[in-house]
TITIFI-81528 format. One record per atom (N, C-alpha, C): x, y negated, z. Coordinates in Angstrom, 2 decimals. Layout:
N
      px      py      pz
       X       Y       Z
...
# end
This chain:
95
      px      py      pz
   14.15   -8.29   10.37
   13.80   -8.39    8.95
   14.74   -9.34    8.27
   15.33   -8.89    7.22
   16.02   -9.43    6.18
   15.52  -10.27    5.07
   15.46  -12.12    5.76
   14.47  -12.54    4.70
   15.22  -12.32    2.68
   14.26  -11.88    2.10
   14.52  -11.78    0.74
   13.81  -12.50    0.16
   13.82  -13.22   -1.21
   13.10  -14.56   -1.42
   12.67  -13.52   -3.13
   12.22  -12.22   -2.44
   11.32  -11.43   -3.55
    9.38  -11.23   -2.97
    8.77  -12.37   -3.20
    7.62  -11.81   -2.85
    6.83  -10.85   -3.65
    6.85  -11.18   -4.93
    6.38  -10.20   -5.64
    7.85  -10.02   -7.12
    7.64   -8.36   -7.57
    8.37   -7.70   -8.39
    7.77   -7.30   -9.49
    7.64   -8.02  -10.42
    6.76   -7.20  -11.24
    7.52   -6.21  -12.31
    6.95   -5.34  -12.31
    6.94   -4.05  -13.67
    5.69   -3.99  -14.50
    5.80   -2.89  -15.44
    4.75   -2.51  -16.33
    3.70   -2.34  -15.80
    3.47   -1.50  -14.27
    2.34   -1.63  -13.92
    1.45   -2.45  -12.69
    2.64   -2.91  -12.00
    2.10   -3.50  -10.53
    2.91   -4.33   -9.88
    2.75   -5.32   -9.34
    3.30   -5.95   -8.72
    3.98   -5.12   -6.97
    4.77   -5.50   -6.88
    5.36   -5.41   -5.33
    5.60   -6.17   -4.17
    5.31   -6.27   -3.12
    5.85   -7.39   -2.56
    6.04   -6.76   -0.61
    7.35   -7.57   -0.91
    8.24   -6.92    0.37
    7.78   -7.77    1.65
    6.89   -7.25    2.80
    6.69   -7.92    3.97
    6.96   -7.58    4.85
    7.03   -7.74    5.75
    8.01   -7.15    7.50
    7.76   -6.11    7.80
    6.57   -5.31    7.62
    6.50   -3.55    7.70
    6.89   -2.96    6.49
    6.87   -3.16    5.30
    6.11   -2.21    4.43
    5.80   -2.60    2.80
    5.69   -2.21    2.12
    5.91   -2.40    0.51
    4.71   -2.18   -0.18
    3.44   -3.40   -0.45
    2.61   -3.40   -1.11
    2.67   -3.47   -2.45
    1.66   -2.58   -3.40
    1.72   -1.92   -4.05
    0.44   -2.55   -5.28
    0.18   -3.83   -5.55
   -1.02   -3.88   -6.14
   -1.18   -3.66   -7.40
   -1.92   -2.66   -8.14
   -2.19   -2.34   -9.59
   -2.58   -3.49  -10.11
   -1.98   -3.77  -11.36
   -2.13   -5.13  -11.92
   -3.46   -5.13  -12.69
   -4.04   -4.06  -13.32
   -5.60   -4.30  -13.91
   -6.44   -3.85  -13.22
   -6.73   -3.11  -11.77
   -7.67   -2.72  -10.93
   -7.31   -4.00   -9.76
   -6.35   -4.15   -9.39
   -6.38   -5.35   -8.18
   -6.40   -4.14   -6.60
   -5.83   -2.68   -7.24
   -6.05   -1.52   -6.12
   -4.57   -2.29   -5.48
   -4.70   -1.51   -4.10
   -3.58   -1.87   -2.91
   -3.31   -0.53   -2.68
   -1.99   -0.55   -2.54
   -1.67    0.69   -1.51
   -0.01    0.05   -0.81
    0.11    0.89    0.23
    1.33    0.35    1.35
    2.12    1.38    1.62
    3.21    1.47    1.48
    4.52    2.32    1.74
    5.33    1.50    3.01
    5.02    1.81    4.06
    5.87    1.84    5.28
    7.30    1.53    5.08
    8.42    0.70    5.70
    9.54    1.13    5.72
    9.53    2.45    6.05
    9.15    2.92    7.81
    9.34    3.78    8.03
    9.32    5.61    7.66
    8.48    5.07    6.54
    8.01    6.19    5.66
    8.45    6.73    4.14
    9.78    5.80    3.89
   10.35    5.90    3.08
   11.39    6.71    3.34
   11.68    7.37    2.29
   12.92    8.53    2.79
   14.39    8.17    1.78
   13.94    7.69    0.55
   15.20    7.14    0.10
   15.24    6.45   -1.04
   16.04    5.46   -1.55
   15.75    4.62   -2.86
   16.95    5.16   -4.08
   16.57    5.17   -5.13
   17.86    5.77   -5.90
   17.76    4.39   -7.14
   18.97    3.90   -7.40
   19.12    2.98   -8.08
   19.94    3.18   -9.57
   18.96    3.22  -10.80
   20.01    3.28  -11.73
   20.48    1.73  -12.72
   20.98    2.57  -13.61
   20.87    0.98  -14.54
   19.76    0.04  -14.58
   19.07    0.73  -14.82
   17.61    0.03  -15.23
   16.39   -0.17  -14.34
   15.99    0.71  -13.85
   15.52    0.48  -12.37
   15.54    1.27  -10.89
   14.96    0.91   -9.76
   15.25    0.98   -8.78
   13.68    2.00   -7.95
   13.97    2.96   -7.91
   12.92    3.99   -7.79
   12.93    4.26   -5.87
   11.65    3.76   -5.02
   11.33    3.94   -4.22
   10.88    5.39   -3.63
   11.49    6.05   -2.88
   10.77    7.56   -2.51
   10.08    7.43   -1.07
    9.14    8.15   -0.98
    8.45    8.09    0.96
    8.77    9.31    0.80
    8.81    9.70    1.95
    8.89   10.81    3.16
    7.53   12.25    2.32
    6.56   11.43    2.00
    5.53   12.41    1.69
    5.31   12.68   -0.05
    6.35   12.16   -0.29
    6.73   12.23   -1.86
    6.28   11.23   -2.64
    5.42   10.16   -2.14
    4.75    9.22   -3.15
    6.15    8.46   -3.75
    5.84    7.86   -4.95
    7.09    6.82   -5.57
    6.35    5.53   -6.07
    7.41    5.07   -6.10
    7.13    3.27   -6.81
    8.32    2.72   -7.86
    8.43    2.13   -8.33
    9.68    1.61   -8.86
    9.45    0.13   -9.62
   10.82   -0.26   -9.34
   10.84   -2.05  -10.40
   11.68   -1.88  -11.19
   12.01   -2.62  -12.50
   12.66   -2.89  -13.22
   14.15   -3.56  -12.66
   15.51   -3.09  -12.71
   16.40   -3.98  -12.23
   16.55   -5.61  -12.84
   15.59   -5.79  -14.02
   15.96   -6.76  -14.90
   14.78   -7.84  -14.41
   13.87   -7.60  -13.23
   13.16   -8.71  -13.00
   13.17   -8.53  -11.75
   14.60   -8.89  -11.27
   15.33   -8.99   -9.72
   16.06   -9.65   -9.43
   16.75  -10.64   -8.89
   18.34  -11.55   -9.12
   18.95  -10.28   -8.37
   20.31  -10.75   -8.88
   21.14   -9.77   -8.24
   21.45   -9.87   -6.79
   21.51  -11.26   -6.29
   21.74  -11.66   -4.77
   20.50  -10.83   -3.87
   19.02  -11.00   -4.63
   18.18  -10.27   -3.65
   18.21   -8.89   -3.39
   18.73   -8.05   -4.95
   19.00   -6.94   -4.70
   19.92   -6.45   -3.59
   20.80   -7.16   -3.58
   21.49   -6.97   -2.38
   21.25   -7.11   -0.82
   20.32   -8.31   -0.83
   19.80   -8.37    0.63
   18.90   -7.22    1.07
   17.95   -6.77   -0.43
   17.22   -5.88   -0.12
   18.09   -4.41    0.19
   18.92   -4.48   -0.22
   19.85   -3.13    0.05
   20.59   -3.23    1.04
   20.84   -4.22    1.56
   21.44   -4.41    3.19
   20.14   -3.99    3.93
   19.16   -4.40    3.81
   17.77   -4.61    4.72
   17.70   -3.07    4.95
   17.66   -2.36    3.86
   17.20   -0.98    3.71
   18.42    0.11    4.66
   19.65   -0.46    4.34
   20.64    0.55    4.57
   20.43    0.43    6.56
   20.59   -1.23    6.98
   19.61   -1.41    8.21
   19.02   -0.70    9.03
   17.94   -0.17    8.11
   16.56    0.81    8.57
   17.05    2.32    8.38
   18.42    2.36    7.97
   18.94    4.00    7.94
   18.02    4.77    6.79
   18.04    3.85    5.70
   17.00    4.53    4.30
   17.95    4.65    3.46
   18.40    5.51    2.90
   19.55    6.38    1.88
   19.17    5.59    0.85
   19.90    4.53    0.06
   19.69    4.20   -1.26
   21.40    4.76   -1.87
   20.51    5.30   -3.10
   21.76    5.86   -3.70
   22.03    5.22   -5.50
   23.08    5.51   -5.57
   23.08    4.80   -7.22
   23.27    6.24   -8.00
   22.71    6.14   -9.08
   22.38    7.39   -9.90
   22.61    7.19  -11.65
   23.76    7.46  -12.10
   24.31    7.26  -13.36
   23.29    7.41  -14.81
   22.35    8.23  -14.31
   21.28    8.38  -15.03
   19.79    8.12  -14.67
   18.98    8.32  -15.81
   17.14    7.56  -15.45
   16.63    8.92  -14.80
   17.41   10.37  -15.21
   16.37   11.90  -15.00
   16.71   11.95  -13.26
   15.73   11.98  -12.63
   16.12   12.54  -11.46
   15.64   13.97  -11.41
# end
């Protein structure tokens, strides 16, 4: 594990936070949880603006690139490339 000094990510709707398996998911006005596996991720696509998580079974997540330092982004994208998880950069927001 690639320590990253991102415990939590926040966006519009939920916080994130990166721990040695897996990518918790907590809804910021229910306090709901859900967990995305490394292993269950199939690929990250990164644009200008933010950074969109894919699993294997189609679920998604995403953060804002603008409430990230850039140094962590990078550890987190070493960490990922690591685990053989396709992060790709994508010139546009439409996937």
């Amino acid at each position: 594990w690639t320590k990253v000094n991102i415990h939590k990510i926040t966006n519009t709707r939920e916080d994130l936070i990166f721990d040695n398996d897996g990518i918790i998911s907590v809804e910021q006005s229910t306090q709901n949880k859900s967990k995305i596996m490394y292993k269950d991720i199939k690929q990250v696509k990164e644009t200008k603006e933010i950074i969109l998580i894919i699993s294997k079974a189609g679920y998604t997540t995403f953060f804002e690139r603008k409430n990230v330092e850039s140094n962590d982004l990078e550890k987190l994208k070493q960490f990922f490339d690591k685990q053989n998880i396709l992060w790709e950069k994508s010139i546009c927001n439409i996937f």
